[in-house]
GUPAVO-704139 format. One record per residue: residue in one letter; x negated, y negated, z of N, C-alpha, C, O, CB in turn. Coordinates in steps of 0.1 Angstrom, whole numbers, plus 2048, in hexadecimal, padded with zeros to 3 digits. Glycine has a CB too. Example, Ala and Ser with C-alpha at 12.3 -4.5 7.8 and 13.67 -1.06 7.14 Angstrom:
% residues 2
A77C83984E78582D84E77C82184E77282185578F82D85A;S78081684777780B84777F80084F77A7F5850773806839;
This chain:
% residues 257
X7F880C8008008008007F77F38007FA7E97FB80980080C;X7EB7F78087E77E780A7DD7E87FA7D67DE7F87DC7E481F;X7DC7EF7F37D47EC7E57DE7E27DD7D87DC7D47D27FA7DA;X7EA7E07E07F47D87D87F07C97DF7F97C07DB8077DF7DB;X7EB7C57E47E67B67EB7D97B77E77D37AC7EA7E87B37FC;X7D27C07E27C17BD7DE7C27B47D27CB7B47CA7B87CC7D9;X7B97AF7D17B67A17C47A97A47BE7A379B7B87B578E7CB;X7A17B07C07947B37BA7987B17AB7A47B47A978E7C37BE;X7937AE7A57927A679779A79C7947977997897947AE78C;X7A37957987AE78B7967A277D79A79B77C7A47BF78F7A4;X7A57757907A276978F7AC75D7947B775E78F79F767784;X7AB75679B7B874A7A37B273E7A47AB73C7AE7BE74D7B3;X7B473779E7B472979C7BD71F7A97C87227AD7BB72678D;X7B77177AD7C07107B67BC7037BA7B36FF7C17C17177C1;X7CE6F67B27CA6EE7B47C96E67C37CB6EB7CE7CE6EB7AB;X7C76DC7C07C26D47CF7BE6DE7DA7C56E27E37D06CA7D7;X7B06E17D67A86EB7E17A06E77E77986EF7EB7A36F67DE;X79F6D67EA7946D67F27996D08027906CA8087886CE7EB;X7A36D38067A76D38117B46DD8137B86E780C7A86C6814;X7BC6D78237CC6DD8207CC6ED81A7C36F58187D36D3812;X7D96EF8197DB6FA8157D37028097D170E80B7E76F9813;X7CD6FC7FC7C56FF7F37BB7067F97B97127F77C16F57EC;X7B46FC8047A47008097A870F8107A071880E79D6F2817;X7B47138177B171981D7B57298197B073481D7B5713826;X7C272580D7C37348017B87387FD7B77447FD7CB7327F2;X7AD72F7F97A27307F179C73E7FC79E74A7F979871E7F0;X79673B80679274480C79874F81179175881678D740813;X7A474F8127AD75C80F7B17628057B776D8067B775C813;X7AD75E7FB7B37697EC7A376B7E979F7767E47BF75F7DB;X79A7637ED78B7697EC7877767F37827807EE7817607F2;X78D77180178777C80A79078D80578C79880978B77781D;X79C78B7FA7A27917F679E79A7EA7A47A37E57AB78C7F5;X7917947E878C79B7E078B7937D17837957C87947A97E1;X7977877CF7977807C278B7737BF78376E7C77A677B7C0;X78C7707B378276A7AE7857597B57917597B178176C79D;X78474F7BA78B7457B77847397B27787377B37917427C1;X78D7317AA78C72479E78F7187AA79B7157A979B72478F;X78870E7B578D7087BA78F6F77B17866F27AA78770B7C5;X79A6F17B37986E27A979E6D97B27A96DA7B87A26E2797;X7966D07B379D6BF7BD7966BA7BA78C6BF7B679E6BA7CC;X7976A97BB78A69E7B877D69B7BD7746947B978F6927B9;X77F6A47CA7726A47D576D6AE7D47706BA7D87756A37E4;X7646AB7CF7586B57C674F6BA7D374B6C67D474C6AA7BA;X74E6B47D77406B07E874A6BD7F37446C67FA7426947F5;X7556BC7F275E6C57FA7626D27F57686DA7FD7696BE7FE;X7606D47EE7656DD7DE7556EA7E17556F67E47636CF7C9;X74E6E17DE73D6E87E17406EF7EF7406FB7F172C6DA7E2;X7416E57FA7426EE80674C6FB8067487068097486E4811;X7586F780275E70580375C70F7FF761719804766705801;X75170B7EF74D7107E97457217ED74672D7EA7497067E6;X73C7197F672C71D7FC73472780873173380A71F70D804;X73F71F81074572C81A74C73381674F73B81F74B729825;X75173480D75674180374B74D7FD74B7597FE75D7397F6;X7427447F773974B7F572E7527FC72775A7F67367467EE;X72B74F80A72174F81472D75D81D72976682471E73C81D;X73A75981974476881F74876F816753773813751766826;X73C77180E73E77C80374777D7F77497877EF743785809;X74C7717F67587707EB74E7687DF7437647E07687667F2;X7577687D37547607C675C7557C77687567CC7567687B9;X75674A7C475D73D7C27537347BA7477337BA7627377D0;X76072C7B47597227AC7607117AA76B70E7A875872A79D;X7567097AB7616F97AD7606F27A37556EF79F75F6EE7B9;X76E6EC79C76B6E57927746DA7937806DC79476C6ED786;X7716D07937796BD7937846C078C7846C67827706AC789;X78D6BC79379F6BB78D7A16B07917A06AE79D7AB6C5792;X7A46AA78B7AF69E78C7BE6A27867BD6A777B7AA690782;X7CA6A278C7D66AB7897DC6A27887E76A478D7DC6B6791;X7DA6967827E268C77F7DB68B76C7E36897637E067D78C;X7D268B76B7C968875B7C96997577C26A375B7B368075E;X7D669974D7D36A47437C96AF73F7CA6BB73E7D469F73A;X7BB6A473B7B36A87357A76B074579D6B77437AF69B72A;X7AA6AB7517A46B275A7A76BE75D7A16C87617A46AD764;X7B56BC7587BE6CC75B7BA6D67527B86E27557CF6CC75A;X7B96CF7447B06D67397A56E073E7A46ED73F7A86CA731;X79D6D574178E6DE7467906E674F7886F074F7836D674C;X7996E675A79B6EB7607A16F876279F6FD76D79D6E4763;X7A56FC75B7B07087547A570E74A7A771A7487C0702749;X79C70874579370E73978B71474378B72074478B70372D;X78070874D77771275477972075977172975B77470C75D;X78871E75D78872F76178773D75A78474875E791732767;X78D73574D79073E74078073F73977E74973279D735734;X77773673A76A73773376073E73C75674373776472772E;X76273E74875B74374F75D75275575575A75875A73B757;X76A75275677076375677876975377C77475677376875D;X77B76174A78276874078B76B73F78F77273677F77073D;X7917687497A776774B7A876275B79E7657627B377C74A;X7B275C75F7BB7577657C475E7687CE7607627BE74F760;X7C27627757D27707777DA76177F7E575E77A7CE787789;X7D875B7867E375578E7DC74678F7D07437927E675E79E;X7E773D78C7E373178F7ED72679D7F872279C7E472B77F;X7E77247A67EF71F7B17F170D7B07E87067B57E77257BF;X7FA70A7AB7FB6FC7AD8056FA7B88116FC7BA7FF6F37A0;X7F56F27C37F56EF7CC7F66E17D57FD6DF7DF7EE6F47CB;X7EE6D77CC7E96CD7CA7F46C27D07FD6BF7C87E56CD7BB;X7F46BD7DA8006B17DF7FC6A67E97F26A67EF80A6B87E7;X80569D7E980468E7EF80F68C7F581A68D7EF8026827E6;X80E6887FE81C67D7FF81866D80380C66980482768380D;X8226668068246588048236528118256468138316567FD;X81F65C81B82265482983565582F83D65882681C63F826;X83965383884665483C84964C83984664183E84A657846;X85265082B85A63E82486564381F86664F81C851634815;X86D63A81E87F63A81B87F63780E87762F80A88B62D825;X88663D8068876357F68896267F98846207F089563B7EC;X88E62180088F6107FB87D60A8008785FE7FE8A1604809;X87761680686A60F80985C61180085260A800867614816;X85F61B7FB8536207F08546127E485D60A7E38576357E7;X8496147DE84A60B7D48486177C68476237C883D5FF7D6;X8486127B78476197AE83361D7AE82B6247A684F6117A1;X8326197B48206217B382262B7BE81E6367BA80E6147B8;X82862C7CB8296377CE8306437CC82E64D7D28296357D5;X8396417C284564B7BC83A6527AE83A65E7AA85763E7B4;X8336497A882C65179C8246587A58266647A782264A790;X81864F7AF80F65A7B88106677BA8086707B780E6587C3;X81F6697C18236767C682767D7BE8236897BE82C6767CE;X8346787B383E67F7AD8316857A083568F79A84D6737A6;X82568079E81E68279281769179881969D79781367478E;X80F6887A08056977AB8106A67B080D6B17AE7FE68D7C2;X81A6A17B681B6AE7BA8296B67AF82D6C17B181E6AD7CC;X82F6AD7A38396B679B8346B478C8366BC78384B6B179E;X82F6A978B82D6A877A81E6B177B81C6B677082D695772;X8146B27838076BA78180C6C47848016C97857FA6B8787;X8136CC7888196DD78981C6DF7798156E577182A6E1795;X8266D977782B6DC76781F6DA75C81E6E17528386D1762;X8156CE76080B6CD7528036D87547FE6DD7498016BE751;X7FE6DF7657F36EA7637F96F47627F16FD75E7EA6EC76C;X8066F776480D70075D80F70674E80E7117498166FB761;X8136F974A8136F973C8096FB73180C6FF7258156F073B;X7FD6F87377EE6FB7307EC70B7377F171472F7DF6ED736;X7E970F73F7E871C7447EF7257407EA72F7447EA71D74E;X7FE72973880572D72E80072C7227FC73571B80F72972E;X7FF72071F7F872270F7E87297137E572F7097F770E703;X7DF72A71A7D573271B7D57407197D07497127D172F724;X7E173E7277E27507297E77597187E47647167F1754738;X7ED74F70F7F67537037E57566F97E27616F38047426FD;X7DD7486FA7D67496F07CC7526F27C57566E97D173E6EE;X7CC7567007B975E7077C276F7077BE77770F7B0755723;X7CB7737017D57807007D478870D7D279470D7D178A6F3;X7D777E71D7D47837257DD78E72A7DA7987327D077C72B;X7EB7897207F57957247FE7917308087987317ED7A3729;X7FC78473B80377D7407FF77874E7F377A74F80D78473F;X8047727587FD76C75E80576C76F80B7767737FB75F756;X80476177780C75B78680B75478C80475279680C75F78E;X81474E78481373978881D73C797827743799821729777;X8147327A281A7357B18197257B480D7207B480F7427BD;X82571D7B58277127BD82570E7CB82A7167D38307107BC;X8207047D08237047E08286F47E18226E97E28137087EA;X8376FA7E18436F57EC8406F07F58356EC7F984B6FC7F0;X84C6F07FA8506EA80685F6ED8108696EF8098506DE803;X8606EC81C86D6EA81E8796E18198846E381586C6E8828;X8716D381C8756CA81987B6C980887D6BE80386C6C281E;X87C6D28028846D67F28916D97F68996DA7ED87F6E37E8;X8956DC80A8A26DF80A8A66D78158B16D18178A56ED80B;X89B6D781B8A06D182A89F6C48288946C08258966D6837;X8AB6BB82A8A96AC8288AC6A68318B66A78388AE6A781F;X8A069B83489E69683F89968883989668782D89469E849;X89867C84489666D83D88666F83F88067684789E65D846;X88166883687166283586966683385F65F83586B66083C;X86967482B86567882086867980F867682807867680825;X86B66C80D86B66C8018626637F88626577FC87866A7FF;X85A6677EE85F66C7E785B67B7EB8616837E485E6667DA;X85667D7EF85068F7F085769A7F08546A57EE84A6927FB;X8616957F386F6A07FA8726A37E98736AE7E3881695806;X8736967E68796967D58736A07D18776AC7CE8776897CA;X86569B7D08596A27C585C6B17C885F6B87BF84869E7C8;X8596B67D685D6C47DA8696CD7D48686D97D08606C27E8;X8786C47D38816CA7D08836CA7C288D6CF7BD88B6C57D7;X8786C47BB8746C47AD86E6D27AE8736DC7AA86B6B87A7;X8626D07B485E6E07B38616EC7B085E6F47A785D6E37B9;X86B6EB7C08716FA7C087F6FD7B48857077B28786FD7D1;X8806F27B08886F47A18856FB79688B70278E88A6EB79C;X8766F279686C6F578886B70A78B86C7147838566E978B;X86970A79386271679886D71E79086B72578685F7187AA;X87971D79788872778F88872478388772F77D899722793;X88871A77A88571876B87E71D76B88172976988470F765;X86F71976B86571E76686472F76785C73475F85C71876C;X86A73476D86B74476D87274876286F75275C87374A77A;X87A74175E88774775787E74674787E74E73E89973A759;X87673A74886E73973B86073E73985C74272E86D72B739;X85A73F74385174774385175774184875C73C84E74474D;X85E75E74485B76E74885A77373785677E73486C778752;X85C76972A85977371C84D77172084877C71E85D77070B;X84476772582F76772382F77772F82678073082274F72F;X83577673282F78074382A77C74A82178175082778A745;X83076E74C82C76775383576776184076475E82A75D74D;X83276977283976877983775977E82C75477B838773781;X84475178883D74B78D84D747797859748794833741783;X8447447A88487457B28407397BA8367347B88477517B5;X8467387C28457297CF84572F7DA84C7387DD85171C7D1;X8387287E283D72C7F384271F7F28427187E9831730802;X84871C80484E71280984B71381785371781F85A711807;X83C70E81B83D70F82684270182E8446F682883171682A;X84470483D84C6FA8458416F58478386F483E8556FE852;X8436EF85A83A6E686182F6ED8628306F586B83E6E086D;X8216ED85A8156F285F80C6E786480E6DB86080E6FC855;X8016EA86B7FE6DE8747EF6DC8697E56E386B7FA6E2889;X7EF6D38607E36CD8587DD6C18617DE6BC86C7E76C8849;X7D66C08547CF6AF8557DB6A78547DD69E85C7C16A8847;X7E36A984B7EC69F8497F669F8517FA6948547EF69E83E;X7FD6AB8568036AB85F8026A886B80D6A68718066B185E;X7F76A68727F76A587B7F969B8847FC69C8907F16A887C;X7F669287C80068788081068588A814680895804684874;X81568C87E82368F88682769A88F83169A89782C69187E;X81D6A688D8206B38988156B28A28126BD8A781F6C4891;X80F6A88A78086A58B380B69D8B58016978BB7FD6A58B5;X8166938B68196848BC82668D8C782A6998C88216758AD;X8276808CD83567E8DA83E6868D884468B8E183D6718DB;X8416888C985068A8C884A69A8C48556A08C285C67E8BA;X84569F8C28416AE8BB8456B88C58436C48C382F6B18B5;X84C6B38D48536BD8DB85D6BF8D88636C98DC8546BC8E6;X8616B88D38736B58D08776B88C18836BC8C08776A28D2;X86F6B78B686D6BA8AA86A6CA8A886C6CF89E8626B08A5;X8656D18B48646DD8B186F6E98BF86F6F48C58526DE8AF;X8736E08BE8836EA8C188D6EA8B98986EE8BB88C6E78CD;X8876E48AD8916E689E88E6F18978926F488C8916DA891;X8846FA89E87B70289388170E89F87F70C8AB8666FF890;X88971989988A72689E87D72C8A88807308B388B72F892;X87572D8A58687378AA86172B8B185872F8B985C73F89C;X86471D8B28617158BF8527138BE84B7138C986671F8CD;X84A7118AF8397108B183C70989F84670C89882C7258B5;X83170089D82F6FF89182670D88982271888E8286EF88F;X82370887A81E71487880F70E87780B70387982471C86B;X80671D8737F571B8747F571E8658007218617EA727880;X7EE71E85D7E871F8507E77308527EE73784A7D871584E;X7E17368587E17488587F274C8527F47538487DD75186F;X7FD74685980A74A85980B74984881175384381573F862;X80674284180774383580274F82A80875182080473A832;X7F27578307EC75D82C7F376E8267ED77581F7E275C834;X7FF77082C80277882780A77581B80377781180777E830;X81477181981D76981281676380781C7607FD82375E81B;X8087618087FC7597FA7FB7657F67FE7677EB7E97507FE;X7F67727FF7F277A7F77FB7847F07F778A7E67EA77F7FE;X8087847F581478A7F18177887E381B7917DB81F7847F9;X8147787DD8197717D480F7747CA8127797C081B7637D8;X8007717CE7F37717C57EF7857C17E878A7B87E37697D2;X7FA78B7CC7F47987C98017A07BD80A7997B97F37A27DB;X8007AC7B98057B67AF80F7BC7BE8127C87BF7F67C27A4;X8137B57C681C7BA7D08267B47CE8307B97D281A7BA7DC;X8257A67C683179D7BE8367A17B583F79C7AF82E7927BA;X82D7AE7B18337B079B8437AB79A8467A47918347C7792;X8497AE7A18587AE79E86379F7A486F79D7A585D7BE7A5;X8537967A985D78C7B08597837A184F7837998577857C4;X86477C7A186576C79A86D76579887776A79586276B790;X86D75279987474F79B87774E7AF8827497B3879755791;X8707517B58767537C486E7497CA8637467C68747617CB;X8777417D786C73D7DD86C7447EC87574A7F286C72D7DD;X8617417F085E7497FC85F73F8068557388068507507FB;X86873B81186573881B85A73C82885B74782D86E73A81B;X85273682D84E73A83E84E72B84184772383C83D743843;X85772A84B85B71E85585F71E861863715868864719850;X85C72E86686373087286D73087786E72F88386072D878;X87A73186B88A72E87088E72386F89972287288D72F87C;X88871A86C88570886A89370786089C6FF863872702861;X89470E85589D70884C8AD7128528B870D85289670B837;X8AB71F8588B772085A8BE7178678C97128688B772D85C;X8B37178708BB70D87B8BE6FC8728C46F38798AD70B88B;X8BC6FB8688C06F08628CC6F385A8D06E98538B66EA85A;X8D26FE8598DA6FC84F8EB6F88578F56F68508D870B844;
């Protein structure tokens, strides 16, 4: 059973990996045995993760993405294909948000920022990574989104992000439906409150006692909570999922409904 979660030959690309959730799949689908393609603008941070991937026995390799400029996404999708020669799974990852702001408070530079980075660069590296997989006759591929709660759970002061998110987990159901003649699968996690850099903000202040008696299991989550669920998606234990998204939120969205 557990050979259906091995990634020994599988190549995985993954954008915004040099921190956050990216940085930290990276060293779990490595330690899994697969190849990984890491891409973010922080080249200097990219190398580090690089070296502790590779110093724990794994293959990895870093190449500059910018997931807003087309032509970065270009190179970016090619290096993995010129260097090994297929692309089993590509994870767009890559996200921002705007700070806690109300639509009457964002301005239009923060609505492109977000709405560009985290829904229009899923669909463009998407889109190029299909015509690859079509042109390199790899026979097909596993585009994996990372969601959010917030695509269901609506709450004030998250926007535009919330938006961009619930764009996401949309794209993800289309994009299945259009993808499965390439063989191509493709699936979203959604995870809830996990405690980042960026989060932390809000799940270590005053109010994060009170904010987490909305969550069933009564704890935010850690980055490990995800590692099964990455590998579920990245592994041949998915063959038959697509189109799905995967929740881990700790009960977060049923106690909301």
């Amino acid at each position: 059973m557990a050979d259906q979660f091995n990634l020994d030959g599988k190549v995985v690309a993954i954008t915004g990996a040099s921190s956050g959730f990216g940085h930290h799949f990276a060293g779990v689908l490595a330690g899994a045995g697969a190849t990984v393609v890491l891409g973010a603008r922080r080249e200097e941070k990219l190398a580090e993760r690089v070296a502790e991937i590779v110093e724990a026995g794994g293959t990895a390799q870093a190449c500059r993405l910018d997931v807003r400029d087309k032509d970065s996404i270009r190179q970016f999708i090619d290096t993995a294909f010129e260097q090994f020669g297929r692309l089993d799974v590509l994870i767009n990852n890559a996200g921002v948000e705007a700070g806690a702001k109300t639509y009457a408070m964002i301005d239009e530079d923060d609505w492109d920022f977000v709405i560009d980075t985290n829904l229009k660069s899923a669909w463009m590296t998407s889109k190029y990574y299909t015509e690859q997989v079509m042109a390199h006759k790899q026979g097909g591929g596993n585009i994996i989104m990372i969601s959010s709660i917030t695509d269901t759970r609506t709450i004030k002061g998250q926007f535009p992000y919330a938006v961009s998110k619930g764009g996401l987990t949309r794209m993800t159901e289309v994009m299945a439906l259009e993808a499965a003649r390439y063989n191509i699968r493709v699936n979203a996690l959604a995870p809830g409150y996990i405690l980042t850099d960026v989060s932390r903000i809000l799940l270590e202040s005053e109010q994060a006692p009170e904010f987490v008696k909305g969550i069933p299991m009564r704890r935010f989550g850690d980055f490990e909570d995800l590692d099964g669920p990455i590998l579920l998606l990245a592994s041949d234990a998915s063959r038959y999922m697509t189109g799905s998204v995967l929740t881990v939120d700790g009960g977060h969205i049923c106690a909301s409904l």
